[in-house]
C-alpha positions in Angstrom: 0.0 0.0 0.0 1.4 3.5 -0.7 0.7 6.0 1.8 -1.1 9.5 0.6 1.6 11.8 0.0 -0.8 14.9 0.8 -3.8 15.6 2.9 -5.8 15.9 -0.4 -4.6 13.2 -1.5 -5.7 11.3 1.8 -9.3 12.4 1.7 -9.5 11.5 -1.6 -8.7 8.1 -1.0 -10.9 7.9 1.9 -14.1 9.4 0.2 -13.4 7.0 -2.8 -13.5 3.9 -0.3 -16.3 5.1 2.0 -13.4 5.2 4.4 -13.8 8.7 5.9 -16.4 8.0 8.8 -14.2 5.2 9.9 -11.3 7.3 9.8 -12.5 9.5 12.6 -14.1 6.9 14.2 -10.3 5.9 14.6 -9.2 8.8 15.9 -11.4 9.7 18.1 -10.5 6.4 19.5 -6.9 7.6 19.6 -7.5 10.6 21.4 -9.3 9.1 23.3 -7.0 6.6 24.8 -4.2 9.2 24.7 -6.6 11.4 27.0 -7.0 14.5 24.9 -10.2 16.3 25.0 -11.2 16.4 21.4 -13.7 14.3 19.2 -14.6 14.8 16.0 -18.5 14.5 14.8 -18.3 11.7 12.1 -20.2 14.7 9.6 -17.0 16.9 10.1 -15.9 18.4 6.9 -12.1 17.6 6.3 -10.6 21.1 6.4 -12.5 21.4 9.7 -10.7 18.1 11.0 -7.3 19.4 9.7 -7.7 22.6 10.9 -9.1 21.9 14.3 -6.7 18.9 14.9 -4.0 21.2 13.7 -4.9 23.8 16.6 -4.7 20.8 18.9 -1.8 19.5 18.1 0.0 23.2 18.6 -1.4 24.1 22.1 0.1 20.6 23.1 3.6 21.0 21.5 3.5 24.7 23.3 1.8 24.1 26.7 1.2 20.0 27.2 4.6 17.9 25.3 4.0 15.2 27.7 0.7 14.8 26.3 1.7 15.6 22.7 3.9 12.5 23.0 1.1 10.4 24.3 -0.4 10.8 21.7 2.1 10.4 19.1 2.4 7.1 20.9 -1.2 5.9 21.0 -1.4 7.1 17.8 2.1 5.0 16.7 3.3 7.7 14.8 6.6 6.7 13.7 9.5 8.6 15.8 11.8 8.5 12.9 9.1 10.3 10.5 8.7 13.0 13.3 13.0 13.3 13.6 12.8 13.8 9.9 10.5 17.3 10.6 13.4 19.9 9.9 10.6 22.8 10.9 11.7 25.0 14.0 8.1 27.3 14.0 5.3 25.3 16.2 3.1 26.3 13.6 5.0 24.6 10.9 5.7 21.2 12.9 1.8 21.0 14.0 0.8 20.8 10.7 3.5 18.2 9.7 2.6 16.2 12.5 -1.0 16.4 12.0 -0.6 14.6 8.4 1.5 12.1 9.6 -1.2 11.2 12.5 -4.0 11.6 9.6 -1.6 9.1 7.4 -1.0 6.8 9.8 -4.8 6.3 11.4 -5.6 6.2 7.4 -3.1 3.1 7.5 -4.7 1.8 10.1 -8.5 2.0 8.6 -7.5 1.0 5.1 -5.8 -2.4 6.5 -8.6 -2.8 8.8 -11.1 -2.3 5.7 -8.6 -4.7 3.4 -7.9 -7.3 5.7 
């Protein structure tokens, strides 16, 4: 399977597969488990889930890492995708990091969906 390589891309795929409900049906899961106070209505629009999940992932870089990191772990993020982030503004990294959480609970969904 090749991963999206944008967050078009990834929605695209998603839509095409009936995939999106299930796709934040996973990470609410995920956010869940890593105790952030966020969920996402399954009717949420996708710039409204980047956006918003964008904005949360910020605030915890800036004022919660511990529970940025959490997340990155329930969400198994890979650490050597997030090394590779050569961004220094938090602005900038959030919005890295929030494709590579989107990508990897897409990975998630489409194997669960395949297999």
């Amino acid at each position: 399977m090749a991963l999206p390589a944008t967050f078009n891309e990834l929605i695209v795929k998603a839509e095409e597969l009936n995939l999106y409900k299930k796709l934040i049906v996973q990470l609410n899961k995920d956010l869940l488990y890593a105790n952030i106070d966020l969920e996402f209505d399954k009717e949420t629009l996708p710039t409204s889930l980047k956006l918003v999940l964008q904005e949360t992932i910020q605030y915890l870089i800036e004022n919660k890492f511990s529970d940025y990191l959490n997340l990155l772990y329930q969400v198994d993020v890979s650490e050597l995708k997030i090394r590779q982030i050569e961004e220094t503004n938090t602005q900038k990294i959030s919005e890295a990091v929030t494709f590579l959480i989107l990508q990897r609970e897409w990975q998630k969904v489409w194997f669960r969906n395949v297999y």
